[in-house]
C-alpha positions as CSV (number, residue, x, y, z in Angstrom):
1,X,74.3,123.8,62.7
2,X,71.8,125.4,60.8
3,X,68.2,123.5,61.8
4,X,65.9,126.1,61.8
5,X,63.2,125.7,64.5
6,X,60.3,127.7,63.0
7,X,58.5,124.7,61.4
8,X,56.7,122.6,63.8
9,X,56.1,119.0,62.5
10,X,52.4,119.4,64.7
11,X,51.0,118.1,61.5
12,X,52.6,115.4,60.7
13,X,50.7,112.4,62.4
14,X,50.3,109.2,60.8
15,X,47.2,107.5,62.4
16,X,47.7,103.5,62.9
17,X,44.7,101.6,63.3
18,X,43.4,98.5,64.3
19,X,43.8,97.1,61.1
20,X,42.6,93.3,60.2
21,X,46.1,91.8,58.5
22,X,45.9,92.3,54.9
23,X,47.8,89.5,53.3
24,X,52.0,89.7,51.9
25,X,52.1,91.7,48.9
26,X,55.1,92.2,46.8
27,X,56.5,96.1,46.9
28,X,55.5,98.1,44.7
29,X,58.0,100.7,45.2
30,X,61.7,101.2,43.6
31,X,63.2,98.4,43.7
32,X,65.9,97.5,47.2
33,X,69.1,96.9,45.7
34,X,71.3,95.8,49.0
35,X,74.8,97.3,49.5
36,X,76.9,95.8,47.9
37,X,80.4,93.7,49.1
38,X,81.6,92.9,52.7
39,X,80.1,95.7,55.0
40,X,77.2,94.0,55.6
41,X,78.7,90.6,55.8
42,X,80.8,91.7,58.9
43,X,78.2,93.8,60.5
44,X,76.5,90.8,61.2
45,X,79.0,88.7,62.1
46,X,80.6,92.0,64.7
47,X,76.7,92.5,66.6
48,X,74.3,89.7,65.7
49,X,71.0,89.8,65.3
50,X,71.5,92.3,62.2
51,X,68.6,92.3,60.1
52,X,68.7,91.1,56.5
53,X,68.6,94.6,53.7
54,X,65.4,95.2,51.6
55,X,63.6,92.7,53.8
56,X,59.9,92.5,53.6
57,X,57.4,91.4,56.7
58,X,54.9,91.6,59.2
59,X,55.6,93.7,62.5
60,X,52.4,93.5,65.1
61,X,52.3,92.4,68.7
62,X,50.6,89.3,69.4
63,X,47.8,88.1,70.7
64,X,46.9,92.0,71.4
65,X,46.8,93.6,67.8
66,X,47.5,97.3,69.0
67,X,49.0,97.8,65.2
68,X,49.8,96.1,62.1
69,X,53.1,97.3,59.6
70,X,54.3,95.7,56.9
71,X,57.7,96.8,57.5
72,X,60.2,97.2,54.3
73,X,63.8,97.8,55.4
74,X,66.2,99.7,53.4
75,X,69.5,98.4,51.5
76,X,71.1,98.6,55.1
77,X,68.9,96.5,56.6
78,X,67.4,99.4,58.3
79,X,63.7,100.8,58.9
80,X,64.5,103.6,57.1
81,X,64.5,105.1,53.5
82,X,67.4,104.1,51.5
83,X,70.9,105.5,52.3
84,X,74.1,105.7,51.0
85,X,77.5,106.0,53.0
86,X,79.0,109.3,50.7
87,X,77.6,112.0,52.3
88,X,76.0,113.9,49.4
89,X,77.5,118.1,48.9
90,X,76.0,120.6,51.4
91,X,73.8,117.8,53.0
92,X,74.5,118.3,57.1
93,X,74.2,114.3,58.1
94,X,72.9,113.8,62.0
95,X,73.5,110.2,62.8
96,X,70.8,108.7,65.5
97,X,72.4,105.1,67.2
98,X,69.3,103.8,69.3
99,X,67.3,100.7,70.1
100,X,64.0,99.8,68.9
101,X,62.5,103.3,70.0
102,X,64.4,105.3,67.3
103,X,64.1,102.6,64.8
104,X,60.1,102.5,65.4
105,X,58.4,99.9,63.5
106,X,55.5,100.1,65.6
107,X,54.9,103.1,62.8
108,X,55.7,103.6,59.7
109,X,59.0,104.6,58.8
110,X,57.7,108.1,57.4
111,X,56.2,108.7,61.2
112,X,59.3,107.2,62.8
113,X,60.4,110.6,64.6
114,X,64.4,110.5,63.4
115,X,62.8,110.5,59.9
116,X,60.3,113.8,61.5
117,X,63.3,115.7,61.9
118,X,63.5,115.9,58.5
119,X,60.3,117.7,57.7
120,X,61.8,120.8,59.5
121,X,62.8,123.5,57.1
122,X,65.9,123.8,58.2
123,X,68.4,126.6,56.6
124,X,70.5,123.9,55.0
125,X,70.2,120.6,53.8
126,X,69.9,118.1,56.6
127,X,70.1,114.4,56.5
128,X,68.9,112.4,59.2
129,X,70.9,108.7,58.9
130,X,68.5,106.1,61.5
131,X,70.8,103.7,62.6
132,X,68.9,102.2,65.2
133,X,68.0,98.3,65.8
134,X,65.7,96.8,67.8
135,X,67.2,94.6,70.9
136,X,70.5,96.4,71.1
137,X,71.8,97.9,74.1
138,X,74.0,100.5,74.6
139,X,77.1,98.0,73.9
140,X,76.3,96.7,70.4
141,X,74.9,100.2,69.5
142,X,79.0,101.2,69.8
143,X,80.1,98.3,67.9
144,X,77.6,99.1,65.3
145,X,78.8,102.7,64.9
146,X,82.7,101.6,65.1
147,X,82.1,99.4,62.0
148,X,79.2,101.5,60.0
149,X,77.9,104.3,61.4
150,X,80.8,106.4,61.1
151,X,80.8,105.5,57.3
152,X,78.2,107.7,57.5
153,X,80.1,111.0,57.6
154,X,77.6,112.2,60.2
155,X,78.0,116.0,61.5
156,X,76.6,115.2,64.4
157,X,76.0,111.6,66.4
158,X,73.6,111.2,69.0
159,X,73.2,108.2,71.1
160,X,69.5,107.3,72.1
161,X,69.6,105.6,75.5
162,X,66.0,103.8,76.8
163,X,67.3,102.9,80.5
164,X,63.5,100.9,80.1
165,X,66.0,98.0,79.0
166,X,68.8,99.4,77.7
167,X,71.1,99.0,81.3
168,X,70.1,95.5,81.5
169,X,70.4,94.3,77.8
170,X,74.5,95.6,78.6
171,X,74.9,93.0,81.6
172,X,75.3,89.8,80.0
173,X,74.0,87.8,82.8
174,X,70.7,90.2,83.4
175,X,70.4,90.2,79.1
176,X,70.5,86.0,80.0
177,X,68.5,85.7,82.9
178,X,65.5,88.0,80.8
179,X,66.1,85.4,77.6
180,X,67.1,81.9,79.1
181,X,69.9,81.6,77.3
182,X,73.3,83.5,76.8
183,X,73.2,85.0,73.5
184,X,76.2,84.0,71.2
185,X,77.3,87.8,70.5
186,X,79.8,90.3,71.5
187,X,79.7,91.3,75.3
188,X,81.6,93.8,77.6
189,X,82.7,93.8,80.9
190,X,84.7,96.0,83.4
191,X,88.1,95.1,84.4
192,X,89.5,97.9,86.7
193,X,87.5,100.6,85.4
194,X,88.4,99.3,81.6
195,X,86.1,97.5,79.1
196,X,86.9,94.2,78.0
197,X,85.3,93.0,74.9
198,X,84.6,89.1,74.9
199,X,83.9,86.6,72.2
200,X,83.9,88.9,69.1
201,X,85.1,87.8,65.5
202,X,88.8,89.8,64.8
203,X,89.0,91.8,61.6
204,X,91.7,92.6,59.4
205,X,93.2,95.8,60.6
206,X,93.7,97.0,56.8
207,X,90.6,97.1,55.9
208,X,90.5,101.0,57.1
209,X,94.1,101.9,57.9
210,X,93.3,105.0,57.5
211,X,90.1,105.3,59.5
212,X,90.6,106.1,63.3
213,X,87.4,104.2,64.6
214,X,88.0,100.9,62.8
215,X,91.3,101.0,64.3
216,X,90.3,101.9,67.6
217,X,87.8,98.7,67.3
218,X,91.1,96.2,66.1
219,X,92.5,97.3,69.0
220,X,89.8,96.4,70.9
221,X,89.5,92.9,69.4
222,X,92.8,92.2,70.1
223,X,93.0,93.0,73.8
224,X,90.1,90.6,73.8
225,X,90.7,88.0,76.9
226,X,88.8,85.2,78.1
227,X,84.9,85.5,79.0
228,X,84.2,85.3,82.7
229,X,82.1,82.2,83.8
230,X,77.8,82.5,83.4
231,X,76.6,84.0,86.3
232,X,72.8,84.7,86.0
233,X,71.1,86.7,89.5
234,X,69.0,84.6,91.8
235,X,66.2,87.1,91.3
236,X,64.1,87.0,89.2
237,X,63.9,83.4,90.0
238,X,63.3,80.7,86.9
239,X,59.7,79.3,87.7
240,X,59.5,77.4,84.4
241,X,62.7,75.9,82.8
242,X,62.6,75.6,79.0
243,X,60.2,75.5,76.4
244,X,57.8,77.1,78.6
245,X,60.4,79.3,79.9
246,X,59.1,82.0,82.9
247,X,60.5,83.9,85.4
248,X,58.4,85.8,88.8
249,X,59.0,88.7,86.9
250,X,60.5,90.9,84.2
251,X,64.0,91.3,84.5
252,X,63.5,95.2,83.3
253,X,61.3,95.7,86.9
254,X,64.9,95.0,88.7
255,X,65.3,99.2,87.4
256,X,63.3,100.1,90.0
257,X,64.2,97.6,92.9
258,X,66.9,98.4,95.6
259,X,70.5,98.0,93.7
260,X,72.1,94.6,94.1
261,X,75.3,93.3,92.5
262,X,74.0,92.7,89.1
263,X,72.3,96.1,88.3
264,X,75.0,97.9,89.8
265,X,77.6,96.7,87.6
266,X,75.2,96.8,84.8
267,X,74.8,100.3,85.9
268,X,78.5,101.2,85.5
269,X,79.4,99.4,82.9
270,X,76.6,101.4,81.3
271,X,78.2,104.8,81.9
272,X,81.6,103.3,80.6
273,X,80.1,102.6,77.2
274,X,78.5,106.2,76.9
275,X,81.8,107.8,78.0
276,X,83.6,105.3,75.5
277,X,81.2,105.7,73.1
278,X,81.8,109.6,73.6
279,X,85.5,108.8,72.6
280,X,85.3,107.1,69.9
281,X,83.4,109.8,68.3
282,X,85.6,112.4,69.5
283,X,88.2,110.8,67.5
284,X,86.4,112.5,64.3
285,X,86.1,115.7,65.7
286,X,82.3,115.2,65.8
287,X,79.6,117.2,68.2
288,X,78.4,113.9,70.0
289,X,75.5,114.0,72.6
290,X,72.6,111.9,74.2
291,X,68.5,111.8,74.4
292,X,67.2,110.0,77.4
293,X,63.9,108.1,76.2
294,X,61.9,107.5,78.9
295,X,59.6,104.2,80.0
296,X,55.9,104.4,79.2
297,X,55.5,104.0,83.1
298,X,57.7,107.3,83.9
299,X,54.9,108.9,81.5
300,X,51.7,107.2,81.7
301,X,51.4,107.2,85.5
302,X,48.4,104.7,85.1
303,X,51.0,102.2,83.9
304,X,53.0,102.4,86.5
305,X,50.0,102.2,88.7
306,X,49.2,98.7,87.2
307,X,52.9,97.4,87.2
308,X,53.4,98.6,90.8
309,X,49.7,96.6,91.5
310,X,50.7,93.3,89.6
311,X,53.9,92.7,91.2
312,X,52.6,94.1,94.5
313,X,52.6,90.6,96.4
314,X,56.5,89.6,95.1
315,X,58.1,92.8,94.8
316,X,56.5,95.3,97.5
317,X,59.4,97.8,97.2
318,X,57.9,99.2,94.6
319,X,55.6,100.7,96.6
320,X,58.2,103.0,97.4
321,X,59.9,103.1,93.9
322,X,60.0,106.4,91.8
323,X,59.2,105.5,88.0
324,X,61.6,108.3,86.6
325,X,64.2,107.7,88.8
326,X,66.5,105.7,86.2
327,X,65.9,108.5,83.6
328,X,67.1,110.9,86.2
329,X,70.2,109.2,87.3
330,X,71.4,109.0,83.3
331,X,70.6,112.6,83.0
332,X,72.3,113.5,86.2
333,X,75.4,111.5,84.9
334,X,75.9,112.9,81.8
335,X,75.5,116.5,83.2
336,X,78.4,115.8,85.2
337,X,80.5,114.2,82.8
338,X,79.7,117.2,79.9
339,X,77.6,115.4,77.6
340,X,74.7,116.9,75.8
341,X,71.7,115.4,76.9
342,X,67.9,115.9,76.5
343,X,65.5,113.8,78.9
344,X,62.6,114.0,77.4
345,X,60.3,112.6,80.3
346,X,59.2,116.2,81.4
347,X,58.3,116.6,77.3
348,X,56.6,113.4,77.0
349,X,54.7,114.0,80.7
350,X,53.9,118.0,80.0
351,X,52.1,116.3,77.0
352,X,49.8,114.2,78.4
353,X,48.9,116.8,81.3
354,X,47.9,119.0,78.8
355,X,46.2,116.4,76.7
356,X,44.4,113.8,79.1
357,X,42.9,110.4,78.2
358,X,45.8,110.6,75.0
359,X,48.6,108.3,75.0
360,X,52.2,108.4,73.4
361,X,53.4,104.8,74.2
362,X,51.2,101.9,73.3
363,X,49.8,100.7,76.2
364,X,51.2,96.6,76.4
365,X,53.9,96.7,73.7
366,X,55.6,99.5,75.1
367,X,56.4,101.4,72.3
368,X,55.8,104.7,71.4
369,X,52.6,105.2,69.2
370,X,52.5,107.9,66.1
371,X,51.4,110.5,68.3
372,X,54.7,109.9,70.4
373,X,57.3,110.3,67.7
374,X,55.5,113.5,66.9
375,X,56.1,115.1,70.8
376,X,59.7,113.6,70.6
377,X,60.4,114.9,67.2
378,X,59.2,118.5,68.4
379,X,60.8,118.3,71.3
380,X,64.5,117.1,69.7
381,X,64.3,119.5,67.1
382,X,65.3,122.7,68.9
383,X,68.1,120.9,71.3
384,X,70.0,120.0,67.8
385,X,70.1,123.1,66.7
386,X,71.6,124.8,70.0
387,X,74.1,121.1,69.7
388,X,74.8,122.1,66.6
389,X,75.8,125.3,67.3
């Protein structure tokens, strides 16, 4: 592929304090000129929850102020530096599909560690394309590349996968349980080892007839059948109904709980959308392979200390429960089915050993801090260029 490794991005840390929030400004930078036409249009109306292009806004966790970013998304809506689909001459485009992780407004966009992999000094041009949104799971992350992120012309894909929510935000009824509410979007389900796409918009099959993933995707649509009835687990139990919603705990801590019904379907329909999503890739002839990001409590072991302490009295199996164990079971899956991985947990823990009293994730938003998109970035960099390869 070309990346050379010799340039380590060690300094190339953007330190976020604990800022007071200035107020709203206007940019100042180059003006955001959306994309123009239907792309976008039909993005939002395929996955939901899209955000709006060259939006301006506040991103900081409340009440706890761990970081304040005025976040400025590009013309694709994305936290990222402005993009355009035609894949410029001699440019090597890596495409990253993720959740919030990848997409990283706890930071900057500059600090963000898909846009890292771009300081390298690589031996030809590279391109890293950050298609990543926050809340997705692995099943809109697919629809998202079937209808844009191939547009990209990527050389490479690589699907981030967070098992920290990720495996439940692809069960409809754990993603409704966790919100209260069934989300009007696009959902999948297994039908005899097959996915079944339910309640999604149908798009004219011309619009691409040429383009093997937009087909692949009409077909899809119209094999849709009917959505199966709402079936939400017992546990977590509701404790509060609506406004003041509340559950005995986060639906997330079910990753480390004995498997029921629920999380093992969510579990397999999981590994049907990575092999799937595999496929539809494959149909371009493009090197496709996976990074495992890790929760902060399979790093930070005194985070899994407090989790294990606060839900010691309702959920004493976790007593018992290994905090890496989800990580592990993606990585052991993918080994076997032939996919590329890198689990970065022994990175991100090997860190912190060597540097103690540091942290990569923030501590109650969860997200990974400037530091951590630096350890990732150095840590990715090498695996794509032997992927490449």
């Amino acid at each position: 592929m070309g990346l050379a490794t010799g340039v380590l991005m060690a300094g190339i840390v953007l330190a976020i304090g604990l800022l007071s929030r200035p107020e709203l400004a206007p940019s100042v930078d180059v003006p955001c000129e959306p994309v123009p036409g239907d792309l976008l249009p039909l993005v939002r109306e395929l996955v939901h929850d899209y955000r709006d292009p060259c939006a301006e806004f506040y991103w900081m966790p409340e009440p706890t102020d761990e970081f304040h970013n005025l976040i400025k998304l590009n013309n694709f809506g994305l936290h990222a530096p402005d993009y355009q689909l035609e894949k410029p001459s001699g440019v090597f485009r890596i495409l990253i599909v993720g959740d919030s992780f990848p997409q990283g407004m706890q930071v900057k966009w500059e600090a963000a560690f898909p846009n890292l992999l771009n300081a390298l000094a690589p031996q030809k041009s590279v391109e890293v394309i950050n298609l990543s949104v926050d809340a997705y799971g692995t099943d809109r992350e697919l629809l998202l590349y079937a209808l844009l992120g191939w547009q990209f012309q990527p050389d490479v894909v690589i699907l981030a996968l967070y098992p920290g929510n990720d495996i439940q935000d692809n069960q409809i009824d754990l993603e409704q349980r966790r919100y209260g509410y069934r989300l009007n979007r696009p959902f999948f389900t297994l039908d005899d080892g097959l996915l079944r796409l339910h309640n999604s918009p149908v798009f004219d099959p011309s619009l691409y007839p040429d383009a093997p993933v937009y087909q692949w995707l009409m077909e899809l649509q119209a094999d849709e059948s009917p959505a199966p009835p709402e079936n939400p687990p017992l546990r977590p139990a509701v404790v509060s109904q609506p406004p003041n919603y509340q559950i005995e705990y986060p639906v997330e801590i079910g990753l480390y709980l004995p498997e029921d019904a629920h999380w093992a379907e969510a579990w397999a329909l999981t590994e049907a959308l990575i092999l799937q999503f595999r496929a539809v890739v494959a149909l371009q002839n493009i090197p496709f392979g996976a990074i495992i990001i890790p929760d902060r409590r399979a790093v930070h072991n005194e985070d899994w200390a407090v989790t294990a302490a606060d839900y010691a009295a309702v959920l004493p199996e976790l007593a018992d429960a290994d905090p890496r164990a989800a990580s592990t079971r993606l990585e052991t899956f993918l080994a076997e089915k032939g996919i590329p991985a890198l689990n970065l947990t022994d990175n991100l823990r090997s860190w912190i050993q060597a540097n103690p009293g540091e942290r990569l994730y923030y501590p109650i938003d969860g997200h990974f801090n400037a530091q951590g998109h630096t350890v990732v970035a150095e840590a990715i960099a090498p695996w794509l260029a032997d992927l490449g390869n």
